[in-house]
N, C-alpha and C positions, 0 to 999 in steps of 0.2 A: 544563308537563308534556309536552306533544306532542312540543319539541324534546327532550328528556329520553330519551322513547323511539325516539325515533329514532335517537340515536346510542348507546345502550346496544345495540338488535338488531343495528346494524353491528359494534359494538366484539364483541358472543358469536361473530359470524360469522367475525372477522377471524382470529379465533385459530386454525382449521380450515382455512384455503384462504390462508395469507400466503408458506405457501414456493412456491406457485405464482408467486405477484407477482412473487418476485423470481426467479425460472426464466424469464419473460417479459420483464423488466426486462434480463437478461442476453441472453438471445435479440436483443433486438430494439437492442440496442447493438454487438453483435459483426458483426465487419467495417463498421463503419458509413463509407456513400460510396465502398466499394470496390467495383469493378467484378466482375460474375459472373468474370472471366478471371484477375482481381488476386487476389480472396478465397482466403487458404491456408484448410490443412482445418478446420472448423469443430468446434470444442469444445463447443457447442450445437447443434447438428443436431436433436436429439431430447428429448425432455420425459428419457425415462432419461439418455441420454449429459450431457445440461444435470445433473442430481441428479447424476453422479458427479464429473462436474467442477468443480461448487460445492463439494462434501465433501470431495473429496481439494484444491482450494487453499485452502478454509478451514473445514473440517472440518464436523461436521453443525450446527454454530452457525450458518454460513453461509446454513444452509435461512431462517433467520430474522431476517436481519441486517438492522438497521432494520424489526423489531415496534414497538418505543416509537412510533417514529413513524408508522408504518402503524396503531396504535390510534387514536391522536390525530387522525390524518390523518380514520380511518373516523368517530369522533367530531363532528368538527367538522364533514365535511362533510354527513353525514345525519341530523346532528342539526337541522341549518339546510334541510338539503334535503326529509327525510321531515316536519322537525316541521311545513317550511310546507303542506307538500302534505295533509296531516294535518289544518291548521286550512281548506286551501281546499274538502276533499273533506265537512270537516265543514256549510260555507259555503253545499255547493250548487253551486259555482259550475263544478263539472265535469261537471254533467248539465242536461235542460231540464226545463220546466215539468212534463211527465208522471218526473220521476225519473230520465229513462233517461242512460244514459254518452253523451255526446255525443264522439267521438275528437278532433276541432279541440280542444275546451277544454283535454280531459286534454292532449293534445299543448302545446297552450301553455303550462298551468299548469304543468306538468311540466319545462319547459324554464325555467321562470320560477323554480322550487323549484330545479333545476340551477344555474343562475347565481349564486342567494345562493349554494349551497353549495360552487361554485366558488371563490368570492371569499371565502370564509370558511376555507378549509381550503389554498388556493395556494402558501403558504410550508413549512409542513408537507407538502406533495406534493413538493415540491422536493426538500426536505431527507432524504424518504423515501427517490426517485429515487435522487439521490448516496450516500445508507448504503449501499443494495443493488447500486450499480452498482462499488464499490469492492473490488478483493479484492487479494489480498495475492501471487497467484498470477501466471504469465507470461500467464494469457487474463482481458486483461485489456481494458476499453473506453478507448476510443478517450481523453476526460479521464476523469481519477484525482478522486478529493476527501478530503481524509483530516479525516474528522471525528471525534472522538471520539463521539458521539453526537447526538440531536437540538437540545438545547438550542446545544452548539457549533456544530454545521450553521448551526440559525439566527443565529448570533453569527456565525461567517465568512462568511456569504454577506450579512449586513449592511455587515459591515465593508470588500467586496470591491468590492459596488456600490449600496449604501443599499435604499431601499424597493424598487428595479429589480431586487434582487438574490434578495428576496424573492420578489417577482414576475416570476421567470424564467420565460418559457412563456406566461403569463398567458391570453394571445388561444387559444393551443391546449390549455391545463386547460380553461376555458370553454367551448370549444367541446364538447371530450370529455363534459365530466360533462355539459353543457345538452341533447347529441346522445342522450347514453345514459339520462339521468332522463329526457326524454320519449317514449323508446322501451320504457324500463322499466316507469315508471309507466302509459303507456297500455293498453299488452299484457297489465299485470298486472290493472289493473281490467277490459279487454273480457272475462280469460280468468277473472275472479273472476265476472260477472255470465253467463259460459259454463255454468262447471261448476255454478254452485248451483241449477240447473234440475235437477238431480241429487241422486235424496234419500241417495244414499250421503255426498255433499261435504257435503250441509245438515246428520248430523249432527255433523261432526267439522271444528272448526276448522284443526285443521293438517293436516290431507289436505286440503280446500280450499284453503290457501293454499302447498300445497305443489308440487298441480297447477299451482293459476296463476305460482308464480314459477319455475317449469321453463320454463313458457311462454316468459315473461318475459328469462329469464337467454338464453334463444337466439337470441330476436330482437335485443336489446342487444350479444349479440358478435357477432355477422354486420355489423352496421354502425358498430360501433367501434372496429375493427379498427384501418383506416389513419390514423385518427385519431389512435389509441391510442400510436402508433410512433413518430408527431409531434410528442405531446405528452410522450413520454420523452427524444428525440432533442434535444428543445430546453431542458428545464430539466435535463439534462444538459452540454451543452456548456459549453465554459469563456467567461469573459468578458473583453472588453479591461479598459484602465483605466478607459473609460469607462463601462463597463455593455455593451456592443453583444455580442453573440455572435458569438465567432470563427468559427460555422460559417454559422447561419441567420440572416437578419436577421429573416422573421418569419415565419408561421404557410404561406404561401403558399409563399414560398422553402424551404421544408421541405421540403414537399411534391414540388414541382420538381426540389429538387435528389437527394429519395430515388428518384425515378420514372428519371430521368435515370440516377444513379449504379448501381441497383441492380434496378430494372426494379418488376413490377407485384407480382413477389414480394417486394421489399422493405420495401414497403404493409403486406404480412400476415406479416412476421417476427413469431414471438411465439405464431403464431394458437394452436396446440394450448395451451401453457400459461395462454393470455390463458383458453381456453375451460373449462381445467379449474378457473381460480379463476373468475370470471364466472359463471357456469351454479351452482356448487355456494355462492358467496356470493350472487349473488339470491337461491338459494331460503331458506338461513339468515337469509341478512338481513329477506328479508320476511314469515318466518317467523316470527323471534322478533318482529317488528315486529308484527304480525297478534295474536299470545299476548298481547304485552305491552298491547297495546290492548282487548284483552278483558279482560287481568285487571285494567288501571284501572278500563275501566268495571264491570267486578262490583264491585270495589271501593268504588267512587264510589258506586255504587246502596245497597249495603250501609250505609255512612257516612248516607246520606240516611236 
């Protein structure tokens, strides 16, 4: 039941912050490797200018394009991620003998809950990437993928370069979601054990955890930022016959070659849209995650 709820509050979340996803997805593929002097005028510049020109090349369906998989995606990974943090926090094993939040653990644990859910969810992140990076229009990224949908996605990108194909990105998904669940989850519990010293939070479950995953959602984009860039850049890219990536070979060469090409602003391409889904899906996420954990256990109590 722990993993259950954890990806049901990602899945209510997703539905309210997913045309950001893909305004950030677009952002941070446009001009990619192109020099500040090469780069013509940018058709994403701005969170508006990015929404007009998703709508007018593929109309307002576009805000949305690769939801199935951005459900699935949200699904799978914090159902693996929150459920495990969920049975660790139940455990104990994030605080010391006197109860109190210990930061090292949560940071661990949290990174530890990050990694399942990385590995759990990678192919479907993929297949997410390629639906929204795909339009129909002249601003267009750098590769195309024409999928029909998710289930195809993950059928072509089998058939392109087998399990490897699936697991495009892999080293920089991992990193991302491992970097951002133990900044999330840490920040969320210091600011949960913050605010309920405060009888206004103690009585109201979702104003408590509404403060804390504000918290939460800011510390988490500030430092997943040029991660975030790296880990689109590269389960984007097309692949030889072999599996190898035409662009990056791997997680470091990403890196390198965005910093080089495109300087320290091409680290935080993305940042405003990254910020306006991040920030407003922590808080629903941990939100409905916080409801739903209360109303089991009423439930479970009741049942008894």
């Amino acid at each position: 039941m722990e993993f259950m709820l954890g990806g049901l509050s990602s899945c209510s979340a997703v539905l309210f912050t997913f045309p950001f996803d893909v305004l950030k997805t677009r952002q941070q593929l446009e001009h990619e490797l192109a020099t500040k002097g090469s780069a013509k005028h940018s058709s994403y510049s701005s969170v508006r200018q990015s929404i007009v020109t998703v709508i007018k090349t593929d109309g307002f369906r576009g805000l949305y394009k690769g939801l199935p998989a951005g459900i699935l995606y949200q699904f799978s990974m914090n159902s693996a991620r929150l459920g495990t943090y969920h049975i660790v926090e139940n455990l104990g094993w994030t605080r010391s003998e006197n109860a109190l939040l210990t930061p090292i653990l949560a940071v661990f644990w949290g990174g530890v809950a990050g990694l399942i859910g990385a590995t759990a969810s990678c192919p479907v992140f993929v297949a997410k990437t390629q639906l929204q990076a795909f339009s129909k229009g002249k601003y267009t990224a750098k590769f195309q993928h024409q999928h029909a949908g998710v289930i195809a996605a993950l059928r072509n990108m089998y058939r392109e370069a087998g399990v490897k194909g699936l697991y495009r990105g892999y080293t920089a998904h991992l990193t991302r979601v491992s970097l951002g669940s133990s900044v999330q989850m840490t920040s969320f519990a210091m600011a949960k054990d913050f605010f309920v010293q405060y009888e206004i939070f103690q009585k109201s479950v979702a104003l408590h955890a509404l403060a804390a995953s504000s918290v939460a959602g800011v510390f988490m984009c500030l430092l997943m930022s040029p991660v975030d860039v790296v880990t689109t850049r590269m389960t984007n890219q097309g692949v030889s016959a072999s599996g190898k990536g035409l662009l990056y070979k791997n997680i470091f060469d990403c890196f390198v070659k965005i910093y080089r090409s495109e300087g320290i602003h091409g680290m935080y391409k993305g940042m405003a849209p990254l910020y306006m889904r991040v920030v407003p899906h922590t808080v629903l996420n941990l939100t409905f995650w916080e409801f739903f954990k209360k109303l089991h256990d009423r439930y479970s109590n009741y049942r008894v």
